[in-house]
C-alpha positions as CSV (number, residue, x, y, z in Angstrom):
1,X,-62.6,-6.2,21.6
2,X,-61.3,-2.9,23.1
3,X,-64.6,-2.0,25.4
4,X,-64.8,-4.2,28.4
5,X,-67.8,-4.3,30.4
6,X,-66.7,-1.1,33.0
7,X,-70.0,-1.7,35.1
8,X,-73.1,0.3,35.3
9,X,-72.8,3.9,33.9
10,X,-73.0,5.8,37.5
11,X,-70.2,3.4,38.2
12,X,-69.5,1.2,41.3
13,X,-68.3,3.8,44.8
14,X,-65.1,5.2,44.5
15,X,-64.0,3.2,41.2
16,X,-64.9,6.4,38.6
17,X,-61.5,7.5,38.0
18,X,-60.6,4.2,37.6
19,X,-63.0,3.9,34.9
20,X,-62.4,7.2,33.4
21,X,-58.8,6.3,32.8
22,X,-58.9,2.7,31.3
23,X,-61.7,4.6,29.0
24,X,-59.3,7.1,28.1
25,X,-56.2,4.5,27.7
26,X,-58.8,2.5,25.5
27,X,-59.6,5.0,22.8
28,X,-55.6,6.0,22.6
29,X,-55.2,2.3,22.0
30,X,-57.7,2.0,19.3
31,X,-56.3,5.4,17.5
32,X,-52.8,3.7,17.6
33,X,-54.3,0.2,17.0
34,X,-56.2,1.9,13.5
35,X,-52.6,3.8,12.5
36,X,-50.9,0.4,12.6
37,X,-53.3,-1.0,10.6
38,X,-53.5,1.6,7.9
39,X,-49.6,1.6,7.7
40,X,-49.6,-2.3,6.8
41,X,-52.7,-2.0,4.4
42,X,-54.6,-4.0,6.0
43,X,-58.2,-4.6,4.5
44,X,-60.3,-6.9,6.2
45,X,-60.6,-7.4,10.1
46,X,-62.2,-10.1,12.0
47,X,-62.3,-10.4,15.4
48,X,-62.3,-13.3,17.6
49,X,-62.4,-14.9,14.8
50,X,-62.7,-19.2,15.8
51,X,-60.4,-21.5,14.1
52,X,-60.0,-25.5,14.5
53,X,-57.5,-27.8,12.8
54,X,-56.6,-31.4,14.0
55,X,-53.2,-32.0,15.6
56,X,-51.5,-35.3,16.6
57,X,-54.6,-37.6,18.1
58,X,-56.8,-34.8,18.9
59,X,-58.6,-31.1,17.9
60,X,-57.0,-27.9,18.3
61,X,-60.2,-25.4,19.3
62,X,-60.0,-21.3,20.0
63,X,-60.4,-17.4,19.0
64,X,-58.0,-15.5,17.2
65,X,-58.2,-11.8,18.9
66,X,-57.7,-10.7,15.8
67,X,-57.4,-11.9,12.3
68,X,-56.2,-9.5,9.4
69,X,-55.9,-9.8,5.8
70,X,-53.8,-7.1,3.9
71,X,-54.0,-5.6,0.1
72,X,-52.2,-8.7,-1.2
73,X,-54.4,-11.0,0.9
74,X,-51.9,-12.3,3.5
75,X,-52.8,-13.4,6.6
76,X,-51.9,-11.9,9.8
77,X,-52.0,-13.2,13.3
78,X,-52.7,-10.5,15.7
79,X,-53.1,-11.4,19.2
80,X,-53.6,-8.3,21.5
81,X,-52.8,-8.2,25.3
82,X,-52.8,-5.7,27.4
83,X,-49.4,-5.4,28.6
84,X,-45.8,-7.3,28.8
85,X,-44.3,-5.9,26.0
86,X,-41.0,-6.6,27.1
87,X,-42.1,-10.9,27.9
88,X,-43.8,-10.5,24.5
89,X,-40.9,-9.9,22.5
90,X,-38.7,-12.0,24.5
91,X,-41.4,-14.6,23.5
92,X,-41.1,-13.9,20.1
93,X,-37.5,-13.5,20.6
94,X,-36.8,-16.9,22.2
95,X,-39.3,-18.9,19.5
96,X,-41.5,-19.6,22.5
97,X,-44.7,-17.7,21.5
98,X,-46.8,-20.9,22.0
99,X,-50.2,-19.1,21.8
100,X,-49.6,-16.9,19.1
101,X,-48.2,-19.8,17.7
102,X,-51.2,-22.1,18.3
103,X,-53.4,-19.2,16.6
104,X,-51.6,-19.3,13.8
105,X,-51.6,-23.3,13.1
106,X,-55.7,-22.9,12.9
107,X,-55.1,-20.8,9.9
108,X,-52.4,-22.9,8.5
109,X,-53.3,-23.7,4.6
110,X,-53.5,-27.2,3.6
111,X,-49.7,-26.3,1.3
112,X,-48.7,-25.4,5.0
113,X,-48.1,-21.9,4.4
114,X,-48.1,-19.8,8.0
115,X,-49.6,-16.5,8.5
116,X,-47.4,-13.8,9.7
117,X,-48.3,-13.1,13.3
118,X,-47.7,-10.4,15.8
119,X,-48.7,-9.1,19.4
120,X,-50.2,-5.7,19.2
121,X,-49.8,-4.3,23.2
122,X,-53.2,-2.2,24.5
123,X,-51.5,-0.6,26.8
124,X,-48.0,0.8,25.2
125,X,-49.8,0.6,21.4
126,X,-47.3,-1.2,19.9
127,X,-47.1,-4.1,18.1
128,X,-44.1,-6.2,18.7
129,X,-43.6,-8.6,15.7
130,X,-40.2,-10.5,14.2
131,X,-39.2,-7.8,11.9
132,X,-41.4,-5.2,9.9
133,X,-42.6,-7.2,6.6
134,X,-46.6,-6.1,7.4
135,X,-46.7,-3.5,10.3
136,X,-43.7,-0.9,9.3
137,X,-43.3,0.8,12.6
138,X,-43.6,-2.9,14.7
139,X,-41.3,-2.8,17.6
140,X,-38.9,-5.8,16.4
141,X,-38.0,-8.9,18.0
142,X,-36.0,-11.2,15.6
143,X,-35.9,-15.1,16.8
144,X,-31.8,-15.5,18.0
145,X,-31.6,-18.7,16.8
146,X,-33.3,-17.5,13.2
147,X,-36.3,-19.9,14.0
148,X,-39.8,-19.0,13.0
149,X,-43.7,-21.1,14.4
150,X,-43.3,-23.7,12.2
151,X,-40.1,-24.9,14.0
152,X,-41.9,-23.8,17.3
153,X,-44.5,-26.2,16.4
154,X,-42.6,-29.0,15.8
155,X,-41.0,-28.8,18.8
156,X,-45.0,-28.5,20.2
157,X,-45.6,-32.0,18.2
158,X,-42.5,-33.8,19.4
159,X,-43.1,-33.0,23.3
160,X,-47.2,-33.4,23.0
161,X,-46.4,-37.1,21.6
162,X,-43.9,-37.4,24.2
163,X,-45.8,-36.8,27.3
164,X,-48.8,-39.0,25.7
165,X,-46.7,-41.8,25.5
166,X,-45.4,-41.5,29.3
167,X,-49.4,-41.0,30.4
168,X,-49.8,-44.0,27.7
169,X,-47.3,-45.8,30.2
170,X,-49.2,-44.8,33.5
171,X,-46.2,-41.9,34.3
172,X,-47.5,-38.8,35.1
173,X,-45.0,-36.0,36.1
174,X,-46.7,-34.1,39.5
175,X,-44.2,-30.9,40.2
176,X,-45.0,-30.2,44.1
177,X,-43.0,-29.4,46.9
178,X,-40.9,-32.5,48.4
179,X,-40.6,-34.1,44.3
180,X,-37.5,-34.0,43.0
181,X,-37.0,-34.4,39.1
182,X,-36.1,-37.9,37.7
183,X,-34.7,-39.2,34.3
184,X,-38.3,-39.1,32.8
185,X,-38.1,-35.5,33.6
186,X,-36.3,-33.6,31.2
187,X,-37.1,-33.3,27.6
188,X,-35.7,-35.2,25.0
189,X,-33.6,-33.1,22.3
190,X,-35.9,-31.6,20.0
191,X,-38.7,-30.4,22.7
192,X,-39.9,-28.2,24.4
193,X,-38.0,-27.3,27.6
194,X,-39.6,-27.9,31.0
195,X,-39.7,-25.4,33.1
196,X,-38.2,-26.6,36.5
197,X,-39.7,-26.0,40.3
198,X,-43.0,-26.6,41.5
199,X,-46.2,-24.3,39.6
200,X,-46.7,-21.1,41.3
């Protein structure tokens, strides 16, 4: 998970110290990444671990970066990137951490009990999570609105069933230069929000 291909061992012209440094900023990652794990007693580790749970009229499909169980067998989400700290938490922060989210509802139990989740950041060695039940020295980013995945996901539900009925209709929504937004446009209360302007 931490040790991406870096090339052939001479290394490609004039990229060594390049190499030498993601190297070094790797194995300080993976000391911090182990102390976070020891301080929330974590147990078991399984990486890119695959998960796959209906949803709606389809099948949700992917790889958890990193799934965790702890000494009283919780769950825990961990999804590493390598930076954005500060867009992760706001994520978190804002309910709006669909991926982490979407991680989590392969793991969902059939009582519908949620596994805690968290972002754990390569290249600061933090993890950022909601508050500091599992990983005690998690940067925190508490939801403002005091919202957690589930109503993230319902939210996820609501517009998904939404937009299939307007492509069930023949409307699809095309953001390009020259279109303006119509009354089809904006989401109906309970849904996601969507983002305005054309995509970059």
């Amino acid at each position: 998970l931490l040790q991406p291909d870096l090339g052939p061992a001479q290394g490609e012209r004039g990229h060594g110290v390049v190499r030498v440094r993601v190297r070094a900023q790797l194995a300080r990652s993976l000391t911090r990444l182990l102390h976070h794990l020891r301080g929330a007693r974590i147990v078991s580790v399984a990486p890119e671990m695959p998960g796959k749970a209906p949803f709606a009229d389809t099948e949700l499909n992917g790889r958890i970066d990193l799934l965790l169980t702890d000494a009283a067998r919780r769950e825990i989400v961990l999804d590493v990137k390598w930076g954005g700290q500060d867009y992760r938490a706001e994520e978190l922060s804002n309910n709006l951490h669909l991926q982490l989210a979407s991680y989590a509802f392969l793991r969902r139990t059939p009582a519908g009990d949620w596994p805690y989740q968290a972002f754990y950041i390569a290249a600061t060695g933090n993890v950022v999570a909601p508050d500091r039940a599992v990983f005690p020295n998690a940067l925190v980013a508490p939801s403002v609105r005091g919202e957690n995945a589930e109503a993230l996901w319902q939210r996820v539900t609501s517009s998904y069933r939404w937009r299939r009925a307007q492509l069930a209709a023949g409307k699809i929504e095309v953001t390009a230069e020259g279109t303006e937004a119509d009354d089809d446009s904006a989401a109906p209360l309970g849904r996601l929000e969507v983002s305005g302007g054309p995509a970059p």
